[in-house]
KOLRO-419129 format. One line per field, with one value per residue (C-alpha): residue number from 1; residue in one letter; chain; x, y, z. Coordinates in steps of 0.2 Angstrom, whole numbers, plus 5000, padded with zeros to 4 digits. Example, Ala and Ser with C-alpha at 12.3 -4.5 7.8 and 13.67 -1.06 7.14 Angstrom:
// residues 2
n: 1/2
res: A/S
chain: A/A
east: 5062/5068
north: 4978/4995
up: 5039/5036
// end
This chain:
// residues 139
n: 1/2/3/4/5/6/7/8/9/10/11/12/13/14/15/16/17/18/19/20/21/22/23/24/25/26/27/28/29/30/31/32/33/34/35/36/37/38/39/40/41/42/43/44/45/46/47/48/49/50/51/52/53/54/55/56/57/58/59/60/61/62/63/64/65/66/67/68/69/70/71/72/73/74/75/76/77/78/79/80/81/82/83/84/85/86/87/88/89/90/91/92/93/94/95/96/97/98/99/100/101/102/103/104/105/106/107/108/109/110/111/112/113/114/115/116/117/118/119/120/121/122/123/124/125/126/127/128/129/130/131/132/133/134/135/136/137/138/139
res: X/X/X/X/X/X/X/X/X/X/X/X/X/X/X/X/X/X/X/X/X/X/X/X/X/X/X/X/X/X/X/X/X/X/X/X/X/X/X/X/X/X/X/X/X/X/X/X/X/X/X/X/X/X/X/X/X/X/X/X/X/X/X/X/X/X/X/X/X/X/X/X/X/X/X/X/X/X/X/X/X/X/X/X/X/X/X/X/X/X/X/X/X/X/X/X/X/X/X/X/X/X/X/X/X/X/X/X/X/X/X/X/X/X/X/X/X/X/X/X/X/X/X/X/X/X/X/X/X/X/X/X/X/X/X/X/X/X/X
chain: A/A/A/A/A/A/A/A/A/A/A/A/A/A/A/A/A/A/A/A/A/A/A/A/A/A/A/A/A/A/A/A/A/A/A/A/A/A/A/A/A/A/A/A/A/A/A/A/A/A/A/A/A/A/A/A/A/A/A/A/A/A/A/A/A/A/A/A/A/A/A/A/A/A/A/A/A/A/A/A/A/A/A/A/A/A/A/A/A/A/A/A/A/A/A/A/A/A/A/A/A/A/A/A/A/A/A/A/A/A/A/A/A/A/A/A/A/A/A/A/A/A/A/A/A/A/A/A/A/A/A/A/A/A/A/A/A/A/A
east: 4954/4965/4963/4978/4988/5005/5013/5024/5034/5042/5053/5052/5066/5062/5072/5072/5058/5044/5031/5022/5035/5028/5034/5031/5015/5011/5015/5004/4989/4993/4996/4986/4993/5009/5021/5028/5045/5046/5063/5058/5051/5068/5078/5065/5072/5056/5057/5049/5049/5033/5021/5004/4994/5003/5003/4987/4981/4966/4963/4961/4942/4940/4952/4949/4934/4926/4934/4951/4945/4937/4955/4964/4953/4954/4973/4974/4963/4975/4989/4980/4971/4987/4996/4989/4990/5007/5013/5002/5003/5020/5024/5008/4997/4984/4974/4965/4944/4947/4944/4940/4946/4964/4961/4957/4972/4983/4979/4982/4996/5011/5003/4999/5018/5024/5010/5020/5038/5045/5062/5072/5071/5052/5041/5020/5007/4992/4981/4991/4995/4977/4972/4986/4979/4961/4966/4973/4955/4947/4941
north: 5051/5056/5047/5043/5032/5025/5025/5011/5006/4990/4981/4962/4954/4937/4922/4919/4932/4919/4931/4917/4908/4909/4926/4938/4928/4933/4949/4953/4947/4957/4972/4988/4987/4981/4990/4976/4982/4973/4969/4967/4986/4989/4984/4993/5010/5010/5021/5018/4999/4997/4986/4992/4976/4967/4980/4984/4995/4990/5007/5016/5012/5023/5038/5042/5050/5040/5051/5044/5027/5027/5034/5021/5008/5012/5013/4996/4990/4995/4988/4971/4969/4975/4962/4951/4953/4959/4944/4942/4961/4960/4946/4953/4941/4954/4963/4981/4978/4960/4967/4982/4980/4979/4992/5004/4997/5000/5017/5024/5009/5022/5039/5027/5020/5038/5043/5029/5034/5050/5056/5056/5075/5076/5081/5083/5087/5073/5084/5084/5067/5063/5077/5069/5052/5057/5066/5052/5046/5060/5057
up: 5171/5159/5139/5129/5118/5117/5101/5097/5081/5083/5071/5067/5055/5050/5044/5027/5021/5033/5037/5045/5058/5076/5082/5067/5067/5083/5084/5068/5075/5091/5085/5079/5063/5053/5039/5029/5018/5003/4997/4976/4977/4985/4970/4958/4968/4973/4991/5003/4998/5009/5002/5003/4998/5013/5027/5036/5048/5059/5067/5050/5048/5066/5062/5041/5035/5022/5005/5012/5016/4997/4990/5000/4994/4976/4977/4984/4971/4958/4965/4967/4950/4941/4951/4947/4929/4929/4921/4906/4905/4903/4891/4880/4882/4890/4875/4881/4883/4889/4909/4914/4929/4922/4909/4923/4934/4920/4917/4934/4942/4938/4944/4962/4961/4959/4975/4985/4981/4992/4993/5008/5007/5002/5015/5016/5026/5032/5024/5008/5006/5007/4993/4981/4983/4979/4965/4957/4956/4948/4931
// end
């Protein structure tokens, strides 16, 4: 017997930015995983505009060894507690010591936007990528 995969990338527009009509719905729940493309990281020139918090992979738990899964996890904690903070972060209302959570979020949410962006020309290896990440990380 022989043991395989198929690889498929399929791309779902919805109507009006309604991730959760039927069909997009559907095929989420589906499928091994989904890349969402967020169009407000788009306009921030932010390239890929993939939105990390709101894409998933359900497969990564079985293929990553666990520093990548602790890297990946830490990134995604950074973008979610700076999140959402963003607002009282950006009007000043947030004073540095009131959460360390957001302190720390602070500190490192521009070296993880700059990790996420890649020019069109930029090209890395897996191994790479992951080593970028996790150094991000390192105090």
């Amino acid at each position: 017997s022989h043991i395989g995969s198929i690889t498929g990338l399929y791309t779902v527009l919805v109507d009006g930015d309604d991730f959760n009509e039927p069909i997009t719905d559907t095929a989420r729940s589906i499928l091994d995983g989904h890349i969402m493309l967020n169009r407000k990281l788009g306009h921030k020139n932010h390239y890929p505009a993939i939105d990390v918090l709101q894409s998933i992979s359900r497969c990564m738990s079985q293929i990553a060894d666990s520093d990548h899964k602790a890297a990946a996890g830490k990134l995604k904690n950074v973008l979610a507690t700076y999140n959402e903070a963003e607002d009282l972060i950006n009007i000043g209302a947030y004073k540095k010591g009131s959460n360390e959570s957001i302190d720390y979020a602070i500190s490192k949410v521009n070296q993880v936007n700059e990790f996420l962006r890649q020019q069109v020309d930029e090209k890395f290896e897996f191994q790479e990528i992951v080593k970028k990440m996790e150094e991000i990380f390192i105090e």
